[in-house]
Structures are given as structure tokens and as C-alpha cells.
C-alpha positions as CSV (number, residue, x, y, z in Angstrom):
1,X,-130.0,-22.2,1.2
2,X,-126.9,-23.6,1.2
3,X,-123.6,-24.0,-0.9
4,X,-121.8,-27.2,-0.4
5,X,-118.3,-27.1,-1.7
6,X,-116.5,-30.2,-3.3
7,X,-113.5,-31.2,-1.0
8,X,-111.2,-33.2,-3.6
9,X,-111.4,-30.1,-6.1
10,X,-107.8,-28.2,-6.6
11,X,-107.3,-24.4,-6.9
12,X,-106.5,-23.7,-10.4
13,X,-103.1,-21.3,-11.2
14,X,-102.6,-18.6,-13.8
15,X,-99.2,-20.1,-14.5
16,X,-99.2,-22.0,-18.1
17,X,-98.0,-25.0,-18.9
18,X,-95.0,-26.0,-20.1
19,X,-93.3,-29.1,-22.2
20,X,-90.3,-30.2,-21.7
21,X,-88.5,-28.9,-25.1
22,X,-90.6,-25.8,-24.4
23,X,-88.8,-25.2,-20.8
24,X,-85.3,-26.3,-22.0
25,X,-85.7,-23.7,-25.4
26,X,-86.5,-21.1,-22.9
27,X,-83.6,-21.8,-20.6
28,X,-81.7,-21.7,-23.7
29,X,-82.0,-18.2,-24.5
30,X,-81.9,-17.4,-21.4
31,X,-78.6,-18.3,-20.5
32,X,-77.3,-17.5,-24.4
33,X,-78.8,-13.8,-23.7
34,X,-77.4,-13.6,-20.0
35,X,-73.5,-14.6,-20.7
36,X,-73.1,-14.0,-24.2
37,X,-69.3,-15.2,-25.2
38,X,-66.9,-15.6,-21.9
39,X,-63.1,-16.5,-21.6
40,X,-63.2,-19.4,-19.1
41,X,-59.9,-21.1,-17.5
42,X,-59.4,-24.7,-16.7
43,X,-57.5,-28.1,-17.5
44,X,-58.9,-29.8,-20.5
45,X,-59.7,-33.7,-19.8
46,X,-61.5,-36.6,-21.6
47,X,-60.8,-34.8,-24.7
48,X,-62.2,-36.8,-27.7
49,X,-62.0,-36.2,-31.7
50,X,-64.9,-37.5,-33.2
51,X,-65.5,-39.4,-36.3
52,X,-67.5,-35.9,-37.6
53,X,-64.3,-33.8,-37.2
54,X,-65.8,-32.2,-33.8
55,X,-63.9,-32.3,-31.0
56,X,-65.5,-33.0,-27.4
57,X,-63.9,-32.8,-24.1
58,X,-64.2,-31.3,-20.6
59,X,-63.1,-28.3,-18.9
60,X,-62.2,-28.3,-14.9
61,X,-61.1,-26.9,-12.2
62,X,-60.9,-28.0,-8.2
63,X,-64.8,-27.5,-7.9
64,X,-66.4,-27.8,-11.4
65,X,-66.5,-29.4,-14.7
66,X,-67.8,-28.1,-18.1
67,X,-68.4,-29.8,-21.5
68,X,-66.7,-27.6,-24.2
69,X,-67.4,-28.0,-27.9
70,X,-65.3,-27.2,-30.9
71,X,-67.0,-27.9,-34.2
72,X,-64.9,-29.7,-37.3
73,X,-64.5,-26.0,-39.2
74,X,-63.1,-24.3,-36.2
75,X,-60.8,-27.1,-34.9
76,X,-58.3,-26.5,-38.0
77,X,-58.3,-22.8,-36.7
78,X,-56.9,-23.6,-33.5
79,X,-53.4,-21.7,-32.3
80,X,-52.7,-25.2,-30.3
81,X,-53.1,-29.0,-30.5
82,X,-55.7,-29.3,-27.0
83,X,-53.9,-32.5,-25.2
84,X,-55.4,-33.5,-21.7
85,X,-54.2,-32.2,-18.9
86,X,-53.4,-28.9,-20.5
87,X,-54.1,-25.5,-18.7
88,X,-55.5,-23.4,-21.2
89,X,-58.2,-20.5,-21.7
90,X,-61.5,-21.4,-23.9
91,X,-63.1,-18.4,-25.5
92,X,-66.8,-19.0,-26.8
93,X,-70.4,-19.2,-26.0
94,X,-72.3,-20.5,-23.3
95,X,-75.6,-22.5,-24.6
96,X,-77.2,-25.9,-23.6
97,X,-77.7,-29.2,-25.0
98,X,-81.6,-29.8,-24.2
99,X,-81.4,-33.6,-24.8
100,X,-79.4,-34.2,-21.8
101,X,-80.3,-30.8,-19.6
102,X,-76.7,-30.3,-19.9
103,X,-75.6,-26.5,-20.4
104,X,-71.6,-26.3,-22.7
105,X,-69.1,-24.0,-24.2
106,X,-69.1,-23.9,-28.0
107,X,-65.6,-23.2,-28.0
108,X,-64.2,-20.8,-30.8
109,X,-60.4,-20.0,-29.9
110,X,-57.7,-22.2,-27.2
111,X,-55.1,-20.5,-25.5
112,X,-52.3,-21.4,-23.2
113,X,-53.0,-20.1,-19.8
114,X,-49.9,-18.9,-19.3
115,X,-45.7,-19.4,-19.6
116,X,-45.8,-22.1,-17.7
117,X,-48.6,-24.4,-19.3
118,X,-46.6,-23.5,-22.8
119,X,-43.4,-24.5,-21.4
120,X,-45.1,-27.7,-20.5
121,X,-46.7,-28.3,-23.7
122,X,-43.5,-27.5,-25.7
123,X,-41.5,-30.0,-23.4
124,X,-43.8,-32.9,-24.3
125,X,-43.8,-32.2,-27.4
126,X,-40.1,-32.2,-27.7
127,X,-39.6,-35.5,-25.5
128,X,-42.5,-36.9,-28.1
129,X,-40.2,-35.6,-31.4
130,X,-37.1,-37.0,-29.6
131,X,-38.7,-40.2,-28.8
132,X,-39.2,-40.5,-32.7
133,X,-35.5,-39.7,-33.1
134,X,-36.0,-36.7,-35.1
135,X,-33.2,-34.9,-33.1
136,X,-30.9,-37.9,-33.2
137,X,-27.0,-36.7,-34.4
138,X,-27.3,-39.6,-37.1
139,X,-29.5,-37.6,-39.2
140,X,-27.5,-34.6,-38.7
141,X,-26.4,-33.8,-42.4
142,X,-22.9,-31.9,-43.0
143,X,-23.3,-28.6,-44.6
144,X,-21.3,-28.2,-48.4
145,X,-17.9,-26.4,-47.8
146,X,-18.6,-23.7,-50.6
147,X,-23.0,-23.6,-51.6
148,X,-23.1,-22.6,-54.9
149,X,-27.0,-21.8,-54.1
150,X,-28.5,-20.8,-50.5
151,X,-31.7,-20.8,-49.9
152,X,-33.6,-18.5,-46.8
153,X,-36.8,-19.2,-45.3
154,X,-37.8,-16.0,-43.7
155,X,-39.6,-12.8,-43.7
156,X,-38.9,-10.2,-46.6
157,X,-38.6,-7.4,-45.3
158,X,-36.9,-6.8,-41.7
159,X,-33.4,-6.6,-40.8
160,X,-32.7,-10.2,-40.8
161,X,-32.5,-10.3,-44.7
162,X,-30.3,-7.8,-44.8
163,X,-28.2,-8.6,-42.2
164,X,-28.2,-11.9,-44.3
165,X,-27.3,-10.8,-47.9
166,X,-24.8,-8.1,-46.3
167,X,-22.7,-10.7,-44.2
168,X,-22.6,-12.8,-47.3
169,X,-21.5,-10.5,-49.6
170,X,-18.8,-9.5,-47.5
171,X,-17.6,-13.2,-46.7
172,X,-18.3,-14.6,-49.9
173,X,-20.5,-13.3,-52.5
174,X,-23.0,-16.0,-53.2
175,X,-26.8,-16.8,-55.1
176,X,-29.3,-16.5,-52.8
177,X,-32.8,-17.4,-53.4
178,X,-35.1,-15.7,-50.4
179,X,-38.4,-17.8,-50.0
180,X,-41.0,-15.2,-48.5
181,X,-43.1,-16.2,-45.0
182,X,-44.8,-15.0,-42.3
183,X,-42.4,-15.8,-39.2
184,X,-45.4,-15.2,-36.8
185,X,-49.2,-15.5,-36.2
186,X,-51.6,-18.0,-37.3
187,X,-50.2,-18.7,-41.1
188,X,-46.3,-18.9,-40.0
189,X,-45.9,-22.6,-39.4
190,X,-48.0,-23.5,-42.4
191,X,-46.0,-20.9,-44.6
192,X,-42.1,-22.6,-43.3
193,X,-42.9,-25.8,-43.6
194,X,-44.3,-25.1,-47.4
195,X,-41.2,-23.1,-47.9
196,X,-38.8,-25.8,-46.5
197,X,-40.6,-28.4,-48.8
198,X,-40.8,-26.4,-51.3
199,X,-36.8,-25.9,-51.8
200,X,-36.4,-29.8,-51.5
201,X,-38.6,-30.4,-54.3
202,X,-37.1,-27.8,-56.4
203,X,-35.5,-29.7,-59.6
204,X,-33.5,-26.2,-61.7
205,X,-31.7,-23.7,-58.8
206,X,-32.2,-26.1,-56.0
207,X,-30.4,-24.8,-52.9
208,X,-27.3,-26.6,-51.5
209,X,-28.2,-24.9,-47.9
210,X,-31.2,-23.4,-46.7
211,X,-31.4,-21.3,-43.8
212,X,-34.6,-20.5,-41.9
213,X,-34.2,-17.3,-40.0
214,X,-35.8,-14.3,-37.5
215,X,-34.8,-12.4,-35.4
216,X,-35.7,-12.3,-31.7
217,X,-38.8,-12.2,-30.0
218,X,-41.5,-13.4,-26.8
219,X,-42.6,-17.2,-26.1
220,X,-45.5,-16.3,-28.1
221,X,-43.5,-15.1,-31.0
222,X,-41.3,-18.0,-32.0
223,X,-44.1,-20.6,-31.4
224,X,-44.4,-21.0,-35.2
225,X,-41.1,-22.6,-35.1
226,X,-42.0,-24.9,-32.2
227,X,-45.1,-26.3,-34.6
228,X,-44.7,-30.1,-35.2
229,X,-45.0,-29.6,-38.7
230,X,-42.1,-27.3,-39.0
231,X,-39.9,-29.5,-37.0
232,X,-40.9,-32.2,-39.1
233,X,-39.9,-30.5,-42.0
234,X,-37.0,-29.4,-41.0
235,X,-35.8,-33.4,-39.8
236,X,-36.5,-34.9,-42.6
237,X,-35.0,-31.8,-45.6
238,X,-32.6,-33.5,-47.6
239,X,-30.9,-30.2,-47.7
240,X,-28.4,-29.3,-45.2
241,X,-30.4,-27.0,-43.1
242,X,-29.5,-24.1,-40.4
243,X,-31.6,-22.6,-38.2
244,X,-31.1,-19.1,-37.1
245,X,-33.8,-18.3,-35.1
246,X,-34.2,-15.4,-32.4
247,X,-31.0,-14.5,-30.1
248,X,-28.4,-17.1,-28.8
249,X,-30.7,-17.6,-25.9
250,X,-34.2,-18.4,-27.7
251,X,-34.1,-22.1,-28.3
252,X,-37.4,-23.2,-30.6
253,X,-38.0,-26.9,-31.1
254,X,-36.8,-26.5,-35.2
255,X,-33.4,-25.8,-33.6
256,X,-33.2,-29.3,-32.5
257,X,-34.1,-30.9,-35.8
258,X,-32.0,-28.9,-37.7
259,X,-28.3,-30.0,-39.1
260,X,-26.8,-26.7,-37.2
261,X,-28.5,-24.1,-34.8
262,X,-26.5,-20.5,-35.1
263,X,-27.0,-18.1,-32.4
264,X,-28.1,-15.7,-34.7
265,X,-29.4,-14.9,-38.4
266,X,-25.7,-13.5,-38.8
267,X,-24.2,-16.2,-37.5
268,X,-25.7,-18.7,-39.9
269,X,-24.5,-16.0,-42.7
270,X,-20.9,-17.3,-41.3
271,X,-21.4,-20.3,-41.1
272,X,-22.9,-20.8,-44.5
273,X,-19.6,-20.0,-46.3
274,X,-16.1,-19.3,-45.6
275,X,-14.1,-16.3,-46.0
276,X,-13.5,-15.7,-49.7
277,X,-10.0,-13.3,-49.0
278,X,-8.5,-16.5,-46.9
279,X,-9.7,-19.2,-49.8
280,X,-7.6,-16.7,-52.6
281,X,-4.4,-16.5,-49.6
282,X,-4.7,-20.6,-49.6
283,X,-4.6,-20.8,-53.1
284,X,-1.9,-17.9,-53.8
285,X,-0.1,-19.9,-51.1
286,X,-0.2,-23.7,-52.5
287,X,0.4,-22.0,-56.3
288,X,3.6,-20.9,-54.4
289,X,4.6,-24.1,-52.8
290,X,3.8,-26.0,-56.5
291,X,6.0,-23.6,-58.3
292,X,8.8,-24.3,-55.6
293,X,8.9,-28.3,-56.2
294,X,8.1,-27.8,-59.5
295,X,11.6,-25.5,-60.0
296,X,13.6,-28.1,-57.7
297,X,12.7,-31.2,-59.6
298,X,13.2,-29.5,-62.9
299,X,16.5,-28.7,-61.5
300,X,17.4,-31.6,-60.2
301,X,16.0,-33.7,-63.3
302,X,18.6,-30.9,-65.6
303,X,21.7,-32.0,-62.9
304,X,20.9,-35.8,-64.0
305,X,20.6,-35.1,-67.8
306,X,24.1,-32.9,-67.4
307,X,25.2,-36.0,-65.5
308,X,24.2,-38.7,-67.9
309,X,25.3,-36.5,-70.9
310,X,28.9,-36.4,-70.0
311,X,29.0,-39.7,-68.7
312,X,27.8,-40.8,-72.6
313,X,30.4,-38.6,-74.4
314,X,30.3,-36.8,-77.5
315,X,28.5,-39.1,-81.0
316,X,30.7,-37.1,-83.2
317,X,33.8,-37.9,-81.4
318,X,33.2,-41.7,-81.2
319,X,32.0,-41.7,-84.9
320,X,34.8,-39.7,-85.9
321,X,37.4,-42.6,-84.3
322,X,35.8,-45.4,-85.8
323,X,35.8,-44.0,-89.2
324,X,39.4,-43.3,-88.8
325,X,40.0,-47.3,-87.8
326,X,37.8,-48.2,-90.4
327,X,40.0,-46.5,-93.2
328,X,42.9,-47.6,-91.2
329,X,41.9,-51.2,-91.9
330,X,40.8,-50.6,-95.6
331,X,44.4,-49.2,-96.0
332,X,46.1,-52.3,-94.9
333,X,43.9,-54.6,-96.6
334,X,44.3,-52.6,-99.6
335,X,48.2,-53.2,-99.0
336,X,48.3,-56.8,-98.2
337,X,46.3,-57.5,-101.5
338,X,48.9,-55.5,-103.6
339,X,51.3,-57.4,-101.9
340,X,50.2,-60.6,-102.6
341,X,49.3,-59.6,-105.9
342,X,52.6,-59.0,-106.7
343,X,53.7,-62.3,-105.8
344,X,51.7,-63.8,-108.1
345,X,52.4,-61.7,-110.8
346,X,56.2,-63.0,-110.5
347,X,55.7,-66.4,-109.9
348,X,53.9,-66.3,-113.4
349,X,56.4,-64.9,-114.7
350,X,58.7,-67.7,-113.3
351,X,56.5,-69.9,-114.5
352,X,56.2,-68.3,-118.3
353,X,59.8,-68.8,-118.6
354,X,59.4,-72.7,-118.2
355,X,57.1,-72.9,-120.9
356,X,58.0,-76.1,-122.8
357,X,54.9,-75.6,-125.3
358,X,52.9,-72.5,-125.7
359,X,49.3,-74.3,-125.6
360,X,50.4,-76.7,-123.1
361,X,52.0,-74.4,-120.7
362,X,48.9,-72.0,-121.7
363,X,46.6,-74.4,-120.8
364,X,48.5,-75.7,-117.8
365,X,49.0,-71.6,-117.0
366,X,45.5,-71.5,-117.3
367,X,44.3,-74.0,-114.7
368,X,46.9,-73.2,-112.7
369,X,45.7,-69.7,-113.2
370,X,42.3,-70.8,-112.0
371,X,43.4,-72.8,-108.8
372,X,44.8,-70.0,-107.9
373,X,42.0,-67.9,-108.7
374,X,39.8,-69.5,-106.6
375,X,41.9,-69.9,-103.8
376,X,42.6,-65.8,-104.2
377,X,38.9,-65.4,-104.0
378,X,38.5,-68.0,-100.7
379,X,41.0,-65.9,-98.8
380,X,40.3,-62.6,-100.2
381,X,37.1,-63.6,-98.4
382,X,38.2,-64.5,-95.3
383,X,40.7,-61.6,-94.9
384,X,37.5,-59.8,-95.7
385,X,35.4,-61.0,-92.9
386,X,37.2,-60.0,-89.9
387,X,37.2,-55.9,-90.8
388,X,33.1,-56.4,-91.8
389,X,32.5,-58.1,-88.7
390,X,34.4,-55.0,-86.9
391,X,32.8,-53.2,-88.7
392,X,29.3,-53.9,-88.2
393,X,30.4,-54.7,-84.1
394,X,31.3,-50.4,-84.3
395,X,28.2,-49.8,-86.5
396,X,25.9,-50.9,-83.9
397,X,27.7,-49.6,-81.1
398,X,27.6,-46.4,-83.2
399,X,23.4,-46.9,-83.2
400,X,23.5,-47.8,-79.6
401,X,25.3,-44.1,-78.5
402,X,22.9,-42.5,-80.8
403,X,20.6,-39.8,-78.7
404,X,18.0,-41.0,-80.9
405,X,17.7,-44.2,-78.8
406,X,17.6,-41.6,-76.2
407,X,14.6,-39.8,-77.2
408,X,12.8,-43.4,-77.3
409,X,12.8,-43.3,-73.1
410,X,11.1,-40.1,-73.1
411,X,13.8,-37.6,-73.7
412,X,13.6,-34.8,-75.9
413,X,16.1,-32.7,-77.3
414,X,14.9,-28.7,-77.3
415,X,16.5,-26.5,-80.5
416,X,16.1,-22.8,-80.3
417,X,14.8,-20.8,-83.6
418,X,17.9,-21.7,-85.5
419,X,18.2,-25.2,-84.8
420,X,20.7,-25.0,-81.6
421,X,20.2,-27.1,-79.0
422,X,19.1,-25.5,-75.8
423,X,20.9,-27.1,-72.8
424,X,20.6,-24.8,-70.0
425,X,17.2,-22.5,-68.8
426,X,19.8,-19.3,-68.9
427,X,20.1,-19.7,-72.5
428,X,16.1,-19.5,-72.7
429,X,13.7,-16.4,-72.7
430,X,10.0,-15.5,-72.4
431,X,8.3,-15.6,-75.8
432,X,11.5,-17.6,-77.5
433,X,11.0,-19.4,-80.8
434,X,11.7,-23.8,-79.8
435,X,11.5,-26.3,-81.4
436,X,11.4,-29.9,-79.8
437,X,12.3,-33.5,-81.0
438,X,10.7,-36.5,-79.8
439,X,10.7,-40.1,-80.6
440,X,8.4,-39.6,-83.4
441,X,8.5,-36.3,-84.6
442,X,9.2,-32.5,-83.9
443,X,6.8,-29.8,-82.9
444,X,7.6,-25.8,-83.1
445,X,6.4,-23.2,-80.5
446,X,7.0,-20.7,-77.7
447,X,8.5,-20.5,-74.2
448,X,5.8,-19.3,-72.1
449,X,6.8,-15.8,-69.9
């Protein structure tokens, strides 16, 4: 008896079978289980931010290429902005994508890969802010000669504060309002630029400087103050703004957008305000130099009043001389009317002894009497009229001497307590009783000492 076998039949295997999501699941896990997280190096490229917030792009080297990942809630996390073409190191986990058999980094942190790559990075971004003209001298703002309020954007505690408020109060004791930050790590950029802001929109104790300050430090350390939102706060303060960060030879992008870069925290201290000992040695000396020309023109304004006085002579004396010549003239008129007087007084009599008839030489007396009379009267008028006219000629010459007229072109005449005038400063004292005449009035008080 025989067996025949069947020739198209296949040997059957104890492997299983396998789908397609099955096999990619398994490959999964297996590489998730086999790497675990891993810090990988490489230059990002055909980086893409998608419409979800993620953020897709490729990581390379000479020989290889892998897709990284960075989901929306870890992208705002990030230490740096990726850009293509930046050298940096991804730290994350290896997985897969099944749909595409493609295995990826789910990227959780992106550093610089060294000095160099963060040199780069920082000159791009400063040849980008420039482009912009946010480090143009146009928008440089001059800083106040003498801040009433100054405001400090830094860390507080540290020496930098105090070497602050001590280099202040020794120049000139000012307000200061210290704004508190973090001037490195992850929350530093975020915390300045709220702080710069912050000042500017401050309506009651706004600053009239602000200083952002810290002291010295690595690459790494000052980066906060290379972040383009600090830079971009600092350009476009509408308070003057220094920036005092690190030694005189760190140089962080903020130091280009600022008004005025000091070398050092202390430095911006000096620069902030002047010296208050010089400002009182400036004003002590122009007080001096005022009180100078003020005693020479006082002096000199006292020569021309002396000068003016005796050119204009004594009132007394000229009212004295034309009182005289005005009784002088009364005297003779007086005399000159008795004389004529007299005359007439004869002539009547002449005339009384002709008298034919007593009424008719009465009545002829009588209108005689009255002709003359009249004609008495007509020149004791016009003899009259020459002294009056004198008269009032010296009467207004009188008024035109008169110191009152005087006081009318801004003159005044200085008594002391007892009604003297006061003609010279030597006959004055500190705390002396004076009274002075104006135009309009008189008003009573004391020399001051």
C-alpha cells in the first residue's frame, strides 16, 4: 500500500500572522522600550508651524535625517525660537508614526548646541531687529537732567540693588521704585518686558528713568536680555531707558535698543543723576555772581539819581526866590496905585475949587468921577495882567521842579522812621523802620538784613 503525497501542498509554519497595524504597534513598543528619551544633535530644517499650534520639522546631519515633533503645549515652553539651519540639541522620545512606517522624536526641550550656534542665532536676530530700525539713534530718547522718580528693573536681592540705591544716595538722593524680576532662567524675559511695560503704563509715580540692571554672568546667563520681546520693549519705552547689564564687556541685544548702555549697574547709578554737592557749588556760585551785578547796577543807578538830583537843584530854594519876586512885584504895584491915587485925589481937588454950581459941578464931578473910574478899573486891569501872567509862568514852573512829577517816572522817595529821607545805603540798617512814596501812595516796612 501506498501513500501518494500531494506536490502543490505548502509546509505550514508555527509563526502567526500578523496585520499591518499589529506589526507597526509592536515595532512601536519596541523601539519606545529600547531608547526610552535620548538627547540627539543636528541642524533643524523644513521646520513648519502648523495651523494646530504643533510644530513639525526635520533633524540632520551629513548622513541622516529625523522628523522631530513638538506638540502646541510644549512649544511655548521652549528656551529658543527653532529657525532652520540652527545647530541645536533635541531632548525627547523616540516612537513611530504607523501610518507612514516613519519612526520621530516627540521633542520636549531645544537647546543650542554650543557657543557658536548661539552666537549665530543672536547675530541674526540682531541684524533682523536692526533691519526694523529698532536700534536706529533717531529713537534714542535723552535722559531728564534731574529724575524726580527712577524706576529699576532687576532682581531684589543681590548686590546690584544695592550697589544701586548706595551710588544714588551718595550722588543725589533720589525716589526709587525697584520693580522685582527674575534676571535669569526660563521666566526672566517674560518678567522684564512685563516690568518695562508695566512702568510705561503707570499713571501716579510714573518713572522719569528706568534702569534695567544685573550684574555679570555666562552666554547662557544674559540670554533673557537677548529675548526679542525684551528688546522690543525696551525700543519702543516711552521712558528714557538705560541698560546696565553684566560687565563693560557683556553686550546683550537690550543694550542696543536702549537710550544709553552703562558699563555697569553702577555706572547707570551715575549716569542717572548728577552730583548733588556740584549742583549746590553752581547755585552758591551764580547766587554770587547775581548779588555782584545786582550791587553794581544799584550803584550805578544811586550815581545817576545823585547826578540828576543836583543837576535839578533844591524846590525850596526856587520856591523861596519866586515868592520873594512875587512880593516884590505886589510891592510896586501896591506903590504905583497909591501914586496914581494921589493924583487923582488932587486933581479933584483942583477941580472942587472951580465949582461954579454945587449940583452942576457935582454932577459934572460925578461923571467925571465915573470916566475916570472906569478908566481906573481898565488899567488897574491891565497893570494887573502882566504880574498874574508871571505869576502863573513861575507857578507851573514851580509844579514842573516838583519831585512829585518825579515819582510819576517810577521814582520813589525812601523816609526813614521819622520821616527823613534816606539818600545814601550808609545811612540804612538791617531791620530799619522805611517808609516809601510812590506816585500813588506810601507803604511802611522793613530793610531786609
Amino acid at each position: 500500500m501506498s501513500i501518494l503525497a500531494n506536490s502543490d501542498a505548502t509546509p505550514r509554519s508555527n509563526v502567526p500572522d500578523l496585520s499591518v497595524s499589529e506589526l507597526s504597534m509592536s515595532l512601536q513598543r519596541t523601539l519606545e522600550d529600547s531608547f526610552g528619551r535620548v538627547r540627539v544633535r543636528g541642524e533643524i530644517s523644513g521646520m513648519k508651524l502648523a495651523a494646530s499650534g504643533h510644530l513639525y520639522a526635520d533633524l540632520k546631519d551629513e548622513n541622516a535625517c529625523l522628523n522631530i515633533i513638538c506638540w502646541r503645549t510644549t512649544v511655548g515652553r521652549l528656551k529658543i525660537k527653532p529657525e532652520d539651519g540652527l545647530d541645536v540639541v533635541c531632548t525627547g522620545k523616540i516612537t513611530t508614526y504607523p501610518k507612514s512606517s516613519r519612526y520621530q522624536l516627540i521633542v520636549d526641550s531645544i537647546e543650542l548646541a554650543g557657543a557658536g550656534a548661539l552666537l549665530k542665532m543672536l547675530e541674526d536676530r540682531k541684524k533682523r531687529l536692526a533691519a526694523e530700525g529698532l536700534f536706529a539713534a533717531e529713537r534714542k530718547k535723552k535722559l531728564p537732567y534731574l529724575p524726580g522718580i527712577i524706576g529699576v528693573v532687576t532682581s531684589p536681592t543681590g548686590s546690584v540693588i544695592r550697589d544701586i540705591l548706595h551710588r544714588l544716595e551718595d550722588r543725589f538722593p533720589s525716589h526709587v521704585i525697584v520693580w522685582p524680576v527674575a534676571v535669569q532662567g526660563d521666566a526672566a524675559a517674560d518678567q522684564i518686558t512685563a516690568a518695562i511695560k508695566g512702568f510705561n503704563a503707570m499713571t501716579t509715580n510714573r518713572p522719569d528713568i528706568i534702569i534695567v540692571a544685573r550684574g555679570g554672568g555666562s552666554l547662557e546667563d544674559l540670554m533673557a536680555f537677548n529675548e526679542e520681546n525684551v528688546v522690543r520693549a525696551a525700543a519702543e519705552s516711552k521712558i528714557p531707558l538705560i541698560s546696565a547689564v553684566g560687565h563693560e564687556t557683556d553686550t546683550t541685544l537690550i543694550d542696543y535698543a536702549a537710550d544709553l548702555r552703562a558699563p555697569t549697574p553702577t555706572a547707570a547709578a551715575e549716569m542717572a543723576v548728577p552730583v548733588r554737592r556740584d549742583l549746590l557749588l553752581r547755585v552758591m556760585d551764580d547766587a554770587r555772581r547775581i548779588y555782584s551785578i545786582m550791587s553794581r547796577a544799584t550803584s550805578l543807578r544811586q550815581q545817576q539819581v545823585h547826578t540828576l538830583s543836583a543837576k535839578l537843584g533844591n524846590p525850596q530854594r526856587l520856591l523861596d526866590t519866586k515868592v520873594q519876586s512875587l512880593d516884590h512885584t505886589a510891592h510896586k504895584l501896591g506903590a504905583c496905585f497909591d501914586k496914581y491915587l494921589h493924583r487923582r485925589t488932587a486933581r479933584v481937588a483942583e477941580l472942587s475949587a472951580m465949582l461954579r454950581h454945587p449940583r452942576q459941578v457935582v454932577a459934572e464931578a460925578g461923571r467925571s468921577l465915573a470916566q475916570w473910574d472906569q478908566r481906573l478899573l481898565s488899567l488897574k486891569s491891565r497893570l494887573l495882567q502882566q504880574p498874574e501872567q508871571n505869576l502863573q509862568r513861575m507857578g507851573g514852573l514851580l509844579e514842573a521842579f516838583s519831585f512829585h512829577n518825579v515819582l510819576k517816572r517810577g521814582y520813589a522817595v525812601i523816609r526813614d522812621e521819622n520821616g527823613a529821607p534816606l539818600t545814601t545805603a550808609a545811612a540804612t540798617k538791617p531791620g530799619q523802620g522805611i517808609e516809601i512814596e510812590f506816585q500813588d501812595g506810601r507803604r511802611k516796612g522793613h530793610l531786609a538784613g
